[in-house]
N, C-alpha and C positions, 0 to 999 in steps of 0.2 A: 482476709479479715484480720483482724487485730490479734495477736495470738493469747493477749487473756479477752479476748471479746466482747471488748469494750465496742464496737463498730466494724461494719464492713468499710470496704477502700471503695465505695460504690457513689454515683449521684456527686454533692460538692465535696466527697472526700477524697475524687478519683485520684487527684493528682496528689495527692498526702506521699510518701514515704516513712512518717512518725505517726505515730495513733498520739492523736491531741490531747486524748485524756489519761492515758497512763507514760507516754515516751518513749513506746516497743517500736522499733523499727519494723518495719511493713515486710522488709525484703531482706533473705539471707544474704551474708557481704557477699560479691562478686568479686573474682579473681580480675583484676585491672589488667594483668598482662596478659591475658585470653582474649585478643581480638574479636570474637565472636561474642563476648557477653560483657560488651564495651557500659553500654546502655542498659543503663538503672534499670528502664522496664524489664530488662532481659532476665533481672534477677529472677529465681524462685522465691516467690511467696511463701512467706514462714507460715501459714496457715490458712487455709483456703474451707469456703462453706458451700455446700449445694444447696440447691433452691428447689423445691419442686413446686412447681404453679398447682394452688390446688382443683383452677376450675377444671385441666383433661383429670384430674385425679376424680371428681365429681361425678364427669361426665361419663368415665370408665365404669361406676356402678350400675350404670343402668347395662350395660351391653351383658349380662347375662342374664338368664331366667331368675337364677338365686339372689343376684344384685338388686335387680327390679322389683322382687318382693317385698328386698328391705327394703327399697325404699319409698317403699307406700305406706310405710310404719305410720309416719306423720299423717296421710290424709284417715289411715282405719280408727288414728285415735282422735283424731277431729272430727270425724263423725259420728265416733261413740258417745263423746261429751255432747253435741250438739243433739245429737235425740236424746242423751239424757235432760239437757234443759229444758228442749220441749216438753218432754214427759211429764217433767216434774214443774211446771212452769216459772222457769228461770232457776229455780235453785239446784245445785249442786247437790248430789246427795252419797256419792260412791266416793271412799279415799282419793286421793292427788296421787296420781302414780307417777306423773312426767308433765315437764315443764309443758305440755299441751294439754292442759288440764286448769292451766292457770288464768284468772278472770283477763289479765292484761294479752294475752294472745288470744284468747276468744274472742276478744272484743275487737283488736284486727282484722279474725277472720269475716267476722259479720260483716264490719264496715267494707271489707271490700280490698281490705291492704296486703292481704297473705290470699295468694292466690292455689288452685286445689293441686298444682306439680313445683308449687316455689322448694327449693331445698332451705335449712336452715343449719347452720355450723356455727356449734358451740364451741368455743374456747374456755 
């Protein structure tokens, strides 16, 4: 990646050497008279970024007992509010304690769009 991280060298930047938007060279100089790192690619990357996929990261909470409790957080509080609507018919009566609480995802749940093991990740 760019070393002030302006972009990764990934996708249509693969073949970059200069970051487009500041002018940092991509790769520490390489000794020309060292055979073996003749080639640009060979250089070291002045700055390099790890990636972690977050779906095995997601998928990693369920695999223990403690995991899988959290993550039933979201259906225990969708079902609290939704017997509270009933109860009280339709209106909300108890504080908003979390975005599941809120009329615009009730209102997916009902319809049928957020299903009872969807996960949801907030940014």
């Amino acid at each position: 990646m760019c070393v002030n991280s302006c972009l990764g060298f990934t996708g249509p930047f693969t073949k970059l050497e200069v970051c487009p938007y500041c002018g940092e060279k991509r790769y520490e100089d390489v000794d020309v008279n060292d055979s073996s790192r003749r080639n640009r690619k060979d250089g070291k990357p002045r700055k390099q970024f790890c990636t972690i996929p977050i779906g095995p990261q997601l998928q990693a909470l369920w695999r223990s007992p403690r995991g899988a409790q959290s993550m039933s957080y979201r259906r225990k509080c969708t079902e609290r509010v939704l017997r509270e609507l009933q109860e009280n018919e339709g209106v909300k009566v108890s504080p908003y304690e979390d975005f599941f609480d809120g009329s615009e995802y009730i209102e997916k749940v009902i319809r049928g769009d957020v299903g009872e093991n969807d996960i949801f990740l907030v940014l």
